[in-house]
N, C-alpha and C positions, 0 to 999 in steps of 0.2 A: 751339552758339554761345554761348546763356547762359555755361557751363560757363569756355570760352575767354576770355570776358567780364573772369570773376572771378576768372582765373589773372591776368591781364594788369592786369588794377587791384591786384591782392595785391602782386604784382613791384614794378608801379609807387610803393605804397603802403610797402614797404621799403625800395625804392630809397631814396626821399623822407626816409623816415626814417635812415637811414645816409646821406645827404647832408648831414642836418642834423646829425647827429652826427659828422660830419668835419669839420665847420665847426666846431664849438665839442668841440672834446678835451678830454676830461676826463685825469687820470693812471691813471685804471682802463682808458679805454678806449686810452690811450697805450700800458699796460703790458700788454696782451693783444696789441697790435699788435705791440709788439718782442717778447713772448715767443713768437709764431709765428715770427718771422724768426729768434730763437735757436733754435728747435728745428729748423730746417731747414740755420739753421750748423753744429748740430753734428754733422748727418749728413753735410755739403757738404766743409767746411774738414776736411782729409787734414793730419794729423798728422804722418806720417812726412817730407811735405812742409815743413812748418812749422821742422821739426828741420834743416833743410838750409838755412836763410836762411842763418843768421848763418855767416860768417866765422871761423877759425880764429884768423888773425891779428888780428880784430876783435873779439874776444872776449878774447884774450889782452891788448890793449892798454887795453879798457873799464877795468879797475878798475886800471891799473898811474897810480902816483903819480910822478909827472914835475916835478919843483920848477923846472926850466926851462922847461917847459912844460903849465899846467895842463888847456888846450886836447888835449891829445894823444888823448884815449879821442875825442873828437868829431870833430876831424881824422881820425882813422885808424877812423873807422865805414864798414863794407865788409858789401855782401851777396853772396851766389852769387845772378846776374839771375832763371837760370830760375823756379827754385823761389819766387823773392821777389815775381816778376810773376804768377806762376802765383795765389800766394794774393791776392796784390793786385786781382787782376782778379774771384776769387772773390768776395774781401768785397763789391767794389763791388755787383757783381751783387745781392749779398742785400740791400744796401742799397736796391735799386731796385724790391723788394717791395712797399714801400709809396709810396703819392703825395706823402707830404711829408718833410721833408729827415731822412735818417736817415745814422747814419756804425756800420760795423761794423770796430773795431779786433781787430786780434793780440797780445796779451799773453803773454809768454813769461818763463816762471822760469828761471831759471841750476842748471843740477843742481847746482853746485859749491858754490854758497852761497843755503843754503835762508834761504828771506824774503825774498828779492833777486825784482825783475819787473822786465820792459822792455815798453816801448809797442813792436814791432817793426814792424808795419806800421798807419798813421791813413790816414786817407781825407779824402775832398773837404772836409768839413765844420770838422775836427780837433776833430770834438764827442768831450770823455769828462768824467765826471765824476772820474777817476781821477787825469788825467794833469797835471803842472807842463808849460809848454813849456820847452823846452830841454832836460828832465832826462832824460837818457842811462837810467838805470834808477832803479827807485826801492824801498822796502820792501813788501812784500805788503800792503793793506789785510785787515782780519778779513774782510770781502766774499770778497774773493779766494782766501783763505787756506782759507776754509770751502768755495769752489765745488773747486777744486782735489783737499781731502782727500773732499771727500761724494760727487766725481762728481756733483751736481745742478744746476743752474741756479738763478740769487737774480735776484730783478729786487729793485734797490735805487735806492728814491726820494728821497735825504737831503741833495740841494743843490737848491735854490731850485724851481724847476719841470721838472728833470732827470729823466728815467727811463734808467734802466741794465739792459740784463737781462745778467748772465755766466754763459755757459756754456761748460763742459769741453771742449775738443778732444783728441783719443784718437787715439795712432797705431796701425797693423795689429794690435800685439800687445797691446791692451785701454789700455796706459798712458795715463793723463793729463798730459802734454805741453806743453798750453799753456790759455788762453781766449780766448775771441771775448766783446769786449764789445758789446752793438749798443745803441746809445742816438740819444736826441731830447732834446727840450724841447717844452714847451707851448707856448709863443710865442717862435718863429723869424720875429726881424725883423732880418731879413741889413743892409736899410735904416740902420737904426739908428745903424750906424758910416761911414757915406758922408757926406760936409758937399760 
């Protein structure tokens, strides 16, 4: 009985204390949280999948210069559904790892022109520390650049109270393919912009 006792107050006694440390997040204790959720992306999210979003003709029109039309790469953005909902539903999932609000994007390089990334699938939140909205594709950051050539995961904390952890997605045949960003914030006050 003792014994029982003092399993049940120990439980209790961490419990209590990872309550209160969920309550007040630190960036250490933020970037151990999304670095477990990266390391279960990168076993989750299937690469060869990821390679199947984007569109032929959608791909083709992204970087074509249209002086009639500037609009044209955005107008003609086109995915194949399956593949696209397939990892859309993945990310969300890993995103629902943890209790407070977390977004795990698809970042995908262009084989054809290295330095080039696309945000290819955001999520509910459209938290990145990476991304412009609206921008179609953008330049590799050195973050990216470095998780991509090293195969390892960076969790990088260098906008305001943001944590970012990227890690590598790999298709069947070892390649690195794309990354999965999974990020948060310290203080998520969705409120804030409501009047």
């Amino acid at each position: 009985m003792t014994k029982t006792f003092w399993l049940v107050f120990l439980a209790s006694a961490c419990m209590g204390a990872s309550a209160l440390q969920a309550a007040q997040p630190t960036k250490e204790s933020l970037s151990r949280d999304l670095e477990e959720v990266a390391r279960v992306a990168r076993l989750m999210v299937d690469g060869d999948v990821c390679e199947r979003i984007m569109t032929p003709r959608a791909l083709e029109k992204m970087f074509a210069n249209d002086p009639r039309d500037r609009w044209a790469g955005s107008d003609n953005f086109d995915v194949n559904h399956a593949p696209y909902v397939q990892i859309k539903k993945t990310l969300m999932r890993l995103a629902r790892l943890l209790p407070y609000p977390v977004d795990c994007n698809l970042w995908m390089p262009f084989k054809d022109r290295p330095g080039k990334i696309q945000i290819l699938v955001r999520n509910k939140h459209e938290m990145s520390q990476f991304w412009t909205w609206g921008v179609l594709f953008q330049e590799q950051t050195a973050e990216m650049a470095e998780v991509l050539a090293s195969e390892r995961p960076k969790t990088v904390a260098q906008k305001g109270d943001w944590v970012s952890v990227l890690t590598p997605v790999s298709n069947s045949l070892g390649d690195i393919v794309g990354l999965v960003e999974v990020v948060s914030r310290l203080e998520v006050n969705w409120q804030k912009y409501v009047k």
